[in-house]
Structures are given as C-alpha cells and as structure tokens.
N, C-alpha and C positions, 0 to 999 in steps of 0.2 A: 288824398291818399287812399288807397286798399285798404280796410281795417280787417275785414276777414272773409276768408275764404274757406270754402265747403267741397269736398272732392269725393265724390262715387261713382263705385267700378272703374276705377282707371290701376292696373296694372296691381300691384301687391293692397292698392288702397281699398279697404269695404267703402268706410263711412268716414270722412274724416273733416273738423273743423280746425279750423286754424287762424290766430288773433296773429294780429301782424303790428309790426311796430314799425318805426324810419329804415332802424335795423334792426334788420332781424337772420339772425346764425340760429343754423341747420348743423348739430353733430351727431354723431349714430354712427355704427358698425359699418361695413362694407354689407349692402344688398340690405338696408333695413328701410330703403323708400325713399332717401332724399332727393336723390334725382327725380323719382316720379311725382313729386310735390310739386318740384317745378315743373317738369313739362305738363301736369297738368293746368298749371295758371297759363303757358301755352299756347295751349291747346283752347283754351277759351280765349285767349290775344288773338289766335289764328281765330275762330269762331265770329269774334267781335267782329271783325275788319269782312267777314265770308270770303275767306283765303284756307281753305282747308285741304288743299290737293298738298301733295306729299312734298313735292320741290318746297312749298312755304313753309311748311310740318319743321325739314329738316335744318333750312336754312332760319329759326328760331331757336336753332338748339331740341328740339325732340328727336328720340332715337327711334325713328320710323321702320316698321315689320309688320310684318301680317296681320291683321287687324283682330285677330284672336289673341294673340302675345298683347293686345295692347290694352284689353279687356279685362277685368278682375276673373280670374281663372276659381273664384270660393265657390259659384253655386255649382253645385255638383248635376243639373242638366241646365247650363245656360240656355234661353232664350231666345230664338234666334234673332240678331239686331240688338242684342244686351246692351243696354245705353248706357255711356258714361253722361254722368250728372256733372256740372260743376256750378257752383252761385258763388259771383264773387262781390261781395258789398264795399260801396264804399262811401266816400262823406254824403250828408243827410242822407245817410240810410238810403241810396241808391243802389240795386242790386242788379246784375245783368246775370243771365240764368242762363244756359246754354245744355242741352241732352246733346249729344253724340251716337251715333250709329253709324255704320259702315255699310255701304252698297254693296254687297254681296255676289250681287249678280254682273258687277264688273269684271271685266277681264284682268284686272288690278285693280283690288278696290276702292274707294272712295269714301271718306268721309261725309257726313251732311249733319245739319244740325236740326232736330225734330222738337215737338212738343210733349215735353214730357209732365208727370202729375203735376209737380210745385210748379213749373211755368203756367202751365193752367190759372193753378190756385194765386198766384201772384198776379196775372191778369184779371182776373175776378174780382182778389180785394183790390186791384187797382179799378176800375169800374165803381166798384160799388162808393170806393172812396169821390170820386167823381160828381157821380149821380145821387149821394147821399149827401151829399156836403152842405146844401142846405136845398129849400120847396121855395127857392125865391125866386119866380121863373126870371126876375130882369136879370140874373146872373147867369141865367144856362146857358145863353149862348156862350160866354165867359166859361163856361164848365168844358162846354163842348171842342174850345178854343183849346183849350187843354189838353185834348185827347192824345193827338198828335208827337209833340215833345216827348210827354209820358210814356208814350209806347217805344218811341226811338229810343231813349233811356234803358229801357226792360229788354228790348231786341235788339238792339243795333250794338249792346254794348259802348255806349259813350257816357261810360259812367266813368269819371276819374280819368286813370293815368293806364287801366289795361290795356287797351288796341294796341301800346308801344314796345308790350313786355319783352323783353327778349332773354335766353341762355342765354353769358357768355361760357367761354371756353376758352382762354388764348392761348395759340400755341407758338413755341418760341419760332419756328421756320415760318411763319406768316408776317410776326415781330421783327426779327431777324433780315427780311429781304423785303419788308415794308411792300408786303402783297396785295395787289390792286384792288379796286374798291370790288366788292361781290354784292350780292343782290340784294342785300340789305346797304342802306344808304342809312349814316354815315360812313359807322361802323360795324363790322362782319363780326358775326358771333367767335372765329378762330382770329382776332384780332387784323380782318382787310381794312384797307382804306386807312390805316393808319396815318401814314407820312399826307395822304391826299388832305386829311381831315388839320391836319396839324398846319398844313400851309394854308389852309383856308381858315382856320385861328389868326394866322400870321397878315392879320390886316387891324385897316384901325380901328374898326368898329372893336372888333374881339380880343385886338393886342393886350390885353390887361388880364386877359384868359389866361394866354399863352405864359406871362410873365408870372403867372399862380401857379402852374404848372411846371413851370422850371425852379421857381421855389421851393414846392411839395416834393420833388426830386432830392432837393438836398437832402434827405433822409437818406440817403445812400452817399455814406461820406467822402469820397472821391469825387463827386460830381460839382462839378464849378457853375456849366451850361450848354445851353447849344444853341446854332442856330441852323436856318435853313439857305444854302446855297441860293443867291438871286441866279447863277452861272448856269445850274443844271442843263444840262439838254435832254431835249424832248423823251420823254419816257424813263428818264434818269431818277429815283425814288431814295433821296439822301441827306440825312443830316450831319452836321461837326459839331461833335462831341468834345469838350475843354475836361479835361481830368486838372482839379488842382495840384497833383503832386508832380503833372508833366513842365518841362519850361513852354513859358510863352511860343507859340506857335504851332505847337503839338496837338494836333487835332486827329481824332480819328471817325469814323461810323460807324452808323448801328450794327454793322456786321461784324465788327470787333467789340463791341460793350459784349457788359454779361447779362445771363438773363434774369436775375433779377431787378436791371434796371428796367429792360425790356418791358416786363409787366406792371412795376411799377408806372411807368411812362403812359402805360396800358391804362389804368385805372387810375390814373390823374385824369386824365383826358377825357373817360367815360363821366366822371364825379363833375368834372369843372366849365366842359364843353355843352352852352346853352342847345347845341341843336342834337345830344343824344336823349336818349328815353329819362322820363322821369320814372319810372319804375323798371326796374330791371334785375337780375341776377347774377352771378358769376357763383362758377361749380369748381370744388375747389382752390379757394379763393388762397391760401399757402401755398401754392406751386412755385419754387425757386426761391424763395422768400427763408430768410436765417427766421429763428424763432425770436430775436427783439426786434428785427425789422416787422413779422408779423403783428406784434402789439401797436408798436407804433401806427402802423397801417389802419388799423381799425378805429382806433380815437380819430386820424385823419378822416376817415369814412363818416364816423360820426359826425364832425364839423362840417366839414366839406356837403353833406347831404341836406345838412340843415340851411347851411349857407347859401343852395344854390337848389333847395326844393324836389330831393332826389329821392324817393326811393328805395333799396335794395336789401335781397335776401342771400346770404352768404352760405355754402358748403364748406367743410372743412374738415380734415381728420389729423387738424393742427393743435394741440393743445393750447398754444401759446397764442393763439387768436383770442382765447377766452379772457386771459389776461388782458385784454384791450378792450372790455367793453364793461360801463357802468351800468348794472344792473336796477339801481336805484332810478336810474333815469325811467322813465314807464317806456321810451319811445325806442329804447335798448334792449333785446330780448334774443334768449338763450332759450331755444329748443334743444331738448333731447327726442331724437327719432329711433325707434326700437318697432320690433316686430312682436305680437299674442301672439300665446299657448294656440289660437289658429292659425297664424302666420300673417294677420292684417297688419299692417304698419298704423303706428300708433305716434304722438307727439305728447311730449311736457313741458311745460315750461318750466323753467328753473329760477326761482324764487331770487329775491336780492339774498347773501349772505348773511346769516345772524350768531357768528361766535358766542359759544358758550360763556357766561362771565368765567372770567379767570385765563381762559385758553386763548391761545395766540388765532389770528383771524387766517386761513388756509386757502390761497389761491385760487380762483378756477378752476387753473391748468390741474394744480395739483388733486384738488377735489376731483374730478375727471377720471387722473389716471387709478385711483387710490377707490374707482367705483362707489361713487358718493351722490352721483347726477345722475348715472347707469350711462348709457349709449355705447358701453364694451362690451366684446361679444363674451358669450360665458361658457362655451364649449370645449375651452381648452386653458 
C-alpha cells in the first residue's frame, strides 16, 4: 500500500505531506485542492509508467492546460521549467520520486521527468547504503548485484500499487448506454468498458465476483438481480434488470434503472473486480447517492477493500459519507482540506471522536456542518 505522499508546486499545493490509510476521504470547500491532491498522485502514476503526453494526462483523470495553470503560481518570478516534485512512499519504506518540467519549447508542450535535489539525495543515500553495508569484499559482488533492482524501485516507480492510479469520475451517460471500452482497459475513468468488463466477470473463473456484486447491489432495495443476455447481437451492450416489486418476468435495462444504481454497479465492480487497480480514486464519490445509501456505501468500501486488497482515496462534499467511516480504525481516515492566509492548500487529519463525559457523542456529519472539523468556507 501507499502510506504517504509528498506534493510540490503542483497547482494551489506549496508543500504538502499526506499519511494515507486503505481509506482515506478528502473533505474541504469548493477550490480548496482536493482534486489537485489527486491528480497530482497522477501525475507521478503517469511519470512511473513514462506515459506523460497529455492524451495519458487526461484519460487518468488530470485536468490538462497550459503548463503554467498546472504549476504552483506562489513564487512571485517562477523559474523557468518550475518543477513540480512529488515522492510517494510506500511498504518497506520504498519511495519513487518524480520532478516534473514542461518543454517549453514545444509547439504544445510536453511534460518530462528530470532530476531534481531529493532524487539526487535519495540516490546517494541509496549508494552509499550499498557500498557502506559492510568492507567484506566476498559480498560486493552481492552489493553490486543490488544496484539494479534498487534503482528500478527509485526511477521506474515499481514501488507498490502507484503505476495503476487512476481518477475516477463516472458519469451517468457513459453508465447509462454501457459506453465502450476507452483507453484505459478495464475500466474508463467516466465509467467505459462497463457492460464489456462485467461479461468478462460473467465466467467461471470470476463467476463468484459477479455473484458479490449483485449481492453488494442489494443496498438499493428494489434490486432483486441481473443478468447478461447469452442472445445479444454483435455490438449490443445490455443487461436485465429483475426489480423485486415487478411480477415475474418483468425485466428492464440499464437505460431504464436510476442512477444511483448506475454508480453503485460502478463501484462494486471497481472494489470486487480482480483485474482493476489496487490503488485508485473516485471524485466525488456521493454523486446520485440518497444520504443513508452514502453511509452504508462507505462501510461497504471499507470491507470490500480489505477483502479484496484495494486501495482508495474518496472526494466528497457529502456530509453523510463521514457517518460511514470508523475513525478508530487507524486504516480509516478523515482529512480536512482547506486553504492558508497564503492560499496553499493545507490537510488535517481528524482525530477519532472523544465526547465530553456527560455529553451525548455528536456525529461526523453533524460535527462538519456545525464547523467543528473546519473544511467550510467562511466568507459568507
């Protein structure tokens, strides 16, 4: 797993660290950096993989512009080629470091990844780690044997579960008309490839997936099941839908369900399906979602991530998401995102709960609105 990550010069962010847990929710105002939190993990996903031209950029979820807009705009004569940093660490203390610069002198510009001070300084104590480890020469070659790995580790970004990062985003017309696989494989950041992904569940290696997932469904209490037409014809993208309260036979598709099943269907699939990312995102994760469907959804998340070795950091500007996460858990964690009297976006974490004695214990959600966490704006 990712345990934390470091983010400089990227867009409103100066300097920013950030402790991650299995889950981990992202809450804060409108415009206070939670989106650029994630595109900058990213942005080092793209970096790891040396996929850094704009088509990859976008189709991961980053909101791609002029390479100035994507820059930390605080020093007052940026530099020209102002590098964004980012180091993201993860188990045994393996960290892949990635500096950022833009080619300038392209006719549209280009990303590239350079050497910046701490990747230096991280190759050095990696060397010296190496070559200092012990004066027994019948082990050097063994030291030397080393080198290799280690460096692939530091540069290549194969540390963990980053290469796979993705945004999501899903939007209900994608959902909706089960829109074909895009360039990302499985699953498309605006939720493509769905219906494809889901008949390729629909075997017997993965049949027990699928049958978790139509389970996990029932959280939405009209839902009985579905299956996938063996009948379809070629380029036909459709399932039948069983609503319990209709009689026997009444089937409909996804272009008649609502869209909260949609997304939920969404993110069963991303949680339960062996061949999506183990580290991943979703931006605004309450979209369509009634406010106890949200809770429920997030304990699901919780299980479901442990269960199946997942991952994922949440956006939300849902109260009722907070109600669904055990803060006691260490692997559970509630950031607040806010912006300094400079305008850097800033992160907290929010403590587990500890009522006063005597006083009744005061929810999340309600803590939140009630300005107790902060991540409300305070201008009006």
């Amino acid at each position: 797993m990712i345990r934390n990550v470091r983010i400089e010069n990227y867009k409103s962010i100066s300097d920013l660290s950030i402790d991650l847990g299995r889950i981990t929710v992202l809450i804060g105002a409108n415009g206070s950096g939670k989106s650029n939190i994630l595109e900058a993990i990213a942005f080092a996903s793209a970096a790891a993989q040396n996929k850094l031209e704009n088509e990859f950029l976008s189709s991961r979820g980053i909101r791609v512009t002029e390479s100035q807009f994507m820059r930390s705009a605080f020093e007052r004569t940026p530099t020209p080629g102002h590098t964004i940093e980012i180091s993201v660490k993860g188990e045994g203390d393996i960290t892949f470091v990635c500096g950022l610069s833009a080619d300038e002198t392209a006719s549209y510009p280009k990303w590239k990844k350079n050497y910046t001070p701490r990747l230096r300084e991280i190759m050095s104590d990696l060397f010296t780690k190496i070559f200092l480890r012990e004066f027994d020469l019948k082990k050097l070659d063994e030291a030397f044997a080393t080198i290799p790995g280690m460096l692939e580790s530091v540069l290549t970004g194969k540390a963990g579960t980053l290469p796979g990062f993705l945004i999501y985003a899903p939007e209900n017309s994608a959902l909706r008309t089960f829109q074909a696989e895009g360039q990302i494989l499985p699953l498309g950041i605006r939720g493509e490839g769905l219906f494809a992904h889901l008949k390729g569940l629909n075997s017997e290696k993965h049949r027990d997936r699928l049958e978790t997932i139509k389970e996990k469904l029932r959280l939405i209490d009209w839902f009985e099941s579905f299956d996938i037409p063996a009948d379809l014809s070629p380029g036909e993208r459709s399932i039948r839908i069983r609503d319990r309260y209709l009689p026997d036979g009444a089937l409909f598709d996804q272009r008649s369900a609502n869209e909260g099943f949609l997304f939920l269907l969404f993110y069963m699939t991303l949680l339960i399906s062996p061949e999506t990312p183990a580290f991943f995102s979703i931006d605004n994760v309450d979209t369509s979602l009634n406010p106890k469907l949200c809770i429920a959804l997030i304990q699901e998340f919780v299980t479901l991530a442990k269960e199946y070795d997942k991952q994922v950091i949440l956006t939300t500007h849902n109260p009722a998401i907070l109600d669904g996460l055990n803060l006691h858990d260490d692997e559970q964690r509630l950031l607040v995102v806010d912006r300094n009297k400079d305008g850097h976006t800033r992160v907290l974490r929010v403590d587990p709960p500890k009522p006063a004695p005597g006083r009744q214990r005061v929810n999340l959600s309600e803590a939140f609105m009630r300005g107790y966490i902060g991540g409300l704006p305070d201008n009006f």
